[in-house]
C-alpha positions, -999 to 999 in steps of 0.1 A, spaced: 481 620 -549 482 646 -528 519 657 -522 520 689 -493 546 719 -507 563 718 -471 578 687 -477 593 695 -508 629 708 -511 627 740 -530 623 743 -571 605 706 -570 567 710 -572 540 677 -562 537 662 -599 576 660 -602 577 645 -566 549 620 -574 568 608 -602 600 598 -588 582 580 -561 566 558 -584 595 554 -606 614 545 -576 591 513 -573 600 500 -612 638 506 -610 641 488 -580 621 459 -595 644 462 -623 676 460 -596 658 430 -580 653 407 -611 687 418 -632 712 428 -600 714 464 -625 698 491 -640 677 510 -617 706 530 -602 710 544 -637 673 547 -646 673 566 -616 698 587 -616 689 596 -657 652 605 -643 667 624 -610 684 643 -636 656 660 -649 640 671 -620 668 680 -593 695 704 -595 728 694 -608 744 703 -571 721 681 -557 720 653 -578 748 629 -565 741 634 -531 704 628 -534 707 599 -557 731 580 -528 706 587 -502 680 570 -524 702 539 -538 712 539 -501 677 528 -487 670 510 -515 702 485 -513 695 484 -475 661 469 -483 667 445 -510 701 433 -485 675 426 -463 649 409 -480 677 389 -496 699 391 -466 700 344 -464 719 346 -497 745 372 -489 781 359 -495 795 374 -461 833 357 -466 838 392 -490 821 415 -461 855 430 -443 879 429 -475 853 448 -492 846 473 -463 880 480 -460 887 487 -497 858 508 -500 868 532 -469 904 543 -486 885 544 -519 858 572 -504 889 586 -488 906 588 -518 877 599 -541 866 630 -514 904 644 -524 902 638 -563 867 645 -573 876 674 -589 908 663 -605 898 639 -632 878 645 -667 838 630 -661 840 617 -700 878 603 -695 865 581 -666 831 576 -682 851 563 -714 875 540 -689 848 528 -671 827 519 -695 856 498 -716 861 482 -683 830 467 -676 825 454 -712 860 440 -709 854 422 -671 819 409 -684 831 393 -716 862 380 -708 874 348 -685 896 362 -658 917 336 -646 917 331 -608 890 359 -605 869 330 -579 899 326 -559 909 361 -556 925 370 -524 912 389 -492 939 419 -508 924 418 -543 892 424 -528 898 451 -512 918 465 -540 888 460 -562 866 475 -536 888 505 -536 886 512 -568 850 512 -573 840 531 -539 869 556 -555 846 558 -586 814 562 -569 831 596 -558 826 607 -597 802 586 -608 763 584 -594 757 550 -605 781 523 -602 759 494 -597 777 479 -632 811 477 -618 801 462 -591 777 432 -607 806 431 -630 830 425 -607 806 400 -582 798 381 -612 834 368 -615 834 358 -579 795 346 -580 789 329 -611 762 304 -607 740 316 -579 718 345 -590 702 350 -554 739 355 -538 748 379 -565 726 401 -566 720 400 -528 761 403 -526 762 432 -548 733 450 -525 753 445 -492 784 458 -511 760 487 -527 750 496 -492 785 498 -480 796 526 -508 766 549 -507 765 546 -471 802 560 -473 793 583 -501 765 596 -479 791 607 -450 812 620 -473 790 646 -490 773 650 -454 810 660 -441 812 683 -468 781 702 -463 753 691 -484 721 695 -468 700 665 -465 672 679 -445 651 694 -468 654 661 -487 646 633 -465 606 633 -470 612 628 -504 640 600 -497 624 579 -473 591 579 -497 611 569 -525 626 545 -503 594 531 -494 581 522 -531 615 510 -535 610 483 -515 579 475 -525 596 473 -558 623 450 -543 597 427 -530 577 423 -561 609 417 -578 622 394 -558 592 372 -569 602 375 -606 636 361 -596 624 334 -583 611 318 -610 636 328 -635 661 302 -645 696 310 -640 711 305 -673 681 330 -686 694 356 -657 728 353 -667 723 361 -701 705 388 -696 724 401 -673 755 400 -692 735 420 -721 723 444 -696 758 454 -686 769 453 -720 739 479 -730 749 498 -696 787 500 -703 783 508 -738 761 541 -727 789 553 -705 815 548 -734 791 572 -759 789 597 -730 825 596 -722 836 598 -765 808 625 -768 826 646 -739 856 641 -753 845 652 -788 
């Protein structure tokens, strides 16, 4: 494949570019059967090819398109009644993370993060499916807040859903890509505001994009035919796995 140098952002050359495309193709598969996992496949393989000043800001504008497709494709399933608690929570939580995101320790709130998800997955939250229009947007808060730090913070999110979703597998994971949508779409406007230049980007975006929903598609046909008590325990281990990562990155940061 034939990748033209003008379309490039400088420092990334055709083979790195090639790569990513076709990678973004598998992690959103991966997204589309499990509901998690290719935000951080992504963001780990971003992370060898683009600079560390890009990286966050890139890596939005790519989980961006790809939530917006696999929303879409999965748009009939969508648990809407969470829509404007969860929008509303998630705007003070950009807010709030644009103002801290240089105040906080990465490995303290990888450490936190990481306990949290392993403690919402594996533990019976009492009340968590009747949970109030003011919880959800408190939840939402925090997490959008956290996306500010954090590139991928699918996990929390597919934690959190999975209490409020917990026996249709088509409405969570096309919940958690509406929800998904809503936070890098805010995370997007927030960099943009703050001057990161997407230009020289975008060719490379919208073809990742691109596989990405092929990816979606193709993965949407595996969850189909998966039984649900098969997703959901695989789904809890993939958190698990997930969560347990950011705990050894956060103790390793610490120590």
């Amino acid at each position: 494949m034939d990748v033209p140098v003008t379309l490039l952002p400088g420092g990334l050359d055709a083979a790195a570019a090639v790569i990513l495309v076709i990678a973004s193709f598998f992690t959103s598969a991966l997204t589309a059967v499990f509901g998690l996992g290719g935000g951080v496949a992504m963001l780990v393989l971003l992370g060898v090819f683009v600079p560390v000043a890009a990286l966050i800001p890139v890596h939005g504008a790519v989980q961006l398109g790809s939530n917006v497709g696999r929303a879409w494709h999965r748009r009939t399933h969508i648990v809407h009644g969470i829509a404007t608690p969860f929008i509303a929570g998630s705007i003070v939580g950009s807010a709030a993370g644009a103002f801290l995101v240089v105040s906080l320790p990465d490995s303290v709130l990888k450490l936190v993060l990481g306990l949290f998800v392993i403690a919402v997955t594996w533990t019976r939250i009492p009340g968590a499916g009747r949970l109030s229009h003011a919880g959800l947007a408190a939840g939402s808060a925090i997490l959008a807040l956290s996306g500010m730090f954090l590139g991928a913070t699918g996990p929390l999110l597919s934690a959190f859903l999975a209490k409020l979703i917990p026996h249709d597998r088509k409405a969570l994971i096309a919940t958690h890509a509406a929800g998904m949508t809503v936070q890098h779409s805010l995370k997007i406007v927030a960099f943009g505001i703050a001057g990161f230049a997407f230009a020289q980007w975008l060719p490379l975006v919208f073809a990742m994009i691109a596989s990405g929903y092929a990816g979606t598609v193709y993965g949407s046909r595996i969850l189909d035919k998966l039984p649900e008590e098969h997703f959901r325990r695989w789904f809890r281990v993939g958190l698990t796995l997930l969560a347990l990562d950011l705990v050894r990155r956060g103790l390793m940061g610490l120590f």
